[in-house]
N, C-alpha and C positions, 0 to 999 in steps of 0.2 A: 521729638521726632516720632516715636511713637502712638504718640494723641494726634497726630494729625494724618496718620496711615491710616489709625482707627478710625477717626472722620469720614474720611474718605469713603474708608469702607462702607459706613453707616448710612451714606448719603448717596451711594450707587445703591444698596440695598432699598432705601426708600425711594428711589427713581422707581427703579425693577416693580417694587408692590403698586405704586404709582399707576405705572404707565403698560405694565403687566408683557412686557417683553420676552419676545421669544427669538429661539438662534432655530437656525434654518427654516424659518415658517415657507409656505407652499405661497409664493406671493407676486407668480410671471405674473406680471400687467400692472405692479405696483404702481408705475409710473406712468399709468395711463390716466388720464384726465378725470376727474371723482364723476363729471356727469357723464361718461362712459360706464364708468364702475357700475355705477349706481343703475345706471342700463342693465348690465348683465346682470350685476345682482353678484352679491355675496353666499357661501355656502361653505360645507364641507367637501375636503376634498376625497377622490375618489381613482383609484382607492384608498382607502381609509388610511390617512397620518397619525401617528402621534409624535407629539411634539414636547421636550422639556424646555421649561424654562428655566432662566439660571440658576433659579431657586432649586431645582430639581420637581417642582411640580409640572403633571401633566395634563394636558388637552388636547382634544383633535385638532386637528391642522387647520385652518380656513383655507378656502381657495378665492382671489380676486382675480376682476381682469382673465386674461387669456386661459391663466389658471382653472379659473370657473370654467370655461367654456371647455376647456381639454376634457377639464373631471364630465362635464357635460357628455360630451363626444365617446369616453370611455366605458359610460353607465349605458350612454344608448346600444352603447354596440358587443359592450359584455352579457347585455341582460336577454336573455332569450323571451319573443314572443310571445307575450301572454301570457306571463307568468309574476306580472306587479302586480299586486292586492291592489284593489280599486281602480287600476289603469291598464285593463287589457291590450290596449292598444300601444304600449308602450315596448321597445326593445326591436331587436332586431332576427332576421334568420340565419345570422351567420351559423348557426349552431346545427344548421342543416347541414351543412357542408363541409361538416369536419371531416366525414369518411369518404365522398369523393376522391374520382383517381385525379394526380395532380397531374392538371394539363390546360390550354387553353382557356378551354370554356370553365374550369371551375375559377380563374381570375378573371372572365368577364362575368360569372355571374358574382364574386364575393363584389367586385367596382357595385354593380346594378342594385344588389342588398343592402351597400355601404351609403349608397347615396338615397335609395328608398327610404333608410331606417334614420337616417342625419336629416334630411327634409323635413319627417314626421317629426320627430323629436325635439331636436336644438333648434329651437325657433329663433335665437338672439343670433345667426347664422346666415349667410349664404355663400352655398357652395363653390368653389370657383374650380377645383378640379381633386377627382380621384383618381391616384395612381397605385396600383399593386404593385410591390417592389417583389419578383419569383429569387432573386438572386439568392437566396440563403436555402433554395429546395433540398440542400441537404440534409440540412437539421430538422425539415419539413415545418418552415416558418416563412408565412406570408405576410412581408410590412407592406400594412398599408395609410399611404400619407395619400393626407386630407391636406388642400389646401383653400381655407377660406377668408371670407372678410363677415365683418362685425356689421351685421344689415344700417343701413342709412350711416354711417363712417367711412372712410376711404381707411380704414385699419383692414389689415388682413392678418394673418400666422398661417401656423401648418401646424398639423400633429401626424405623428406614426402611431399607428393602433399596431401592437405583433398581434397574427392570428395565427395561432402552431395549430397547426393539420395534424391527423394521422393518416395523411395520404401517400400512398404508393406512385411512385413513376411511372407510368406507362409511355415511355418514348422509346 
């Protein structure tokens, strides 16, 4: 009985080194069609994972599929403009409008920043609609969901970027 636990063991062990298996890998869109994948492209995810495998070694996380495009969508719009080595043109200005008083016009202009800086950017993309979600102004956190579709596919998703303000209420 025991030579065959052992087996066992030995032969999950050599799958694992095999096939290099990981538990909770970053993998929304796993089951998206390989010539989708292969479209958006493979990458790390962002923000940055790490990931053990059962062995206890670690790696970064990969992102596929929608995955990719979120990490996409998060880098565009974390990274303030003009500030990528070799890609000035890259990022967004949400970063202008952290101390804005929170009202109105500072949710239509973060919508009009969020869809400037995701047009420039995420090109495997197109936009279908930006919403600013104000309901959490207490905590002074602006969700804002993106909802798009994957260009030349009828796929779409949505993501929420949180953007925490230190803005004051002025009403």
């Amino acid at each position: 009985m025991t030579d065959v636990f052992e087996q066992n063991i030995t032969d999950i062990t050599n799958a694992i080194d095999n096939k290099y298996v990981y538990l909770n890998a970053f993998n929304a869109g796993i089951n998206l069609p390989k010539i989708i994948n292969d479209y958006i492209g493979y990458g790390s995810c962002c923000p940055m994972n790490k990931l053990r495998d059962v062995q206890g070694h670690e790696d970064v996380a990969m992102a596929v599929g929608f995955g990719k495009i979120n990490s996409d969508i998060y880098l565009s719009l974390s990274t303030p403009l003009g500030t990528r080595f070799m890609n000035p043109n890259f990022g967004s200005e949400l970063y202008k409008l952290l101390f804005e008083p929170y009202d109105q016009i500072l949710i239509d202009a973060v919508t009009i920043t969020t869809k400037r800086a995701l047009t420039k950017d995420v090109h495997s993309i197109q936009l279908v609609e930006v919403f600013v979600d104000d309901s959490q102004q207490l905590y002074n956190l602006l969700n804002i969901s993106i909802t798009y579709q994957i260009v030349n596919t009828p796929l779409s998703n949505n993501y929420v970027f949180p953007f925490v303000t230190s803005a004051e209420s002025y009403s």
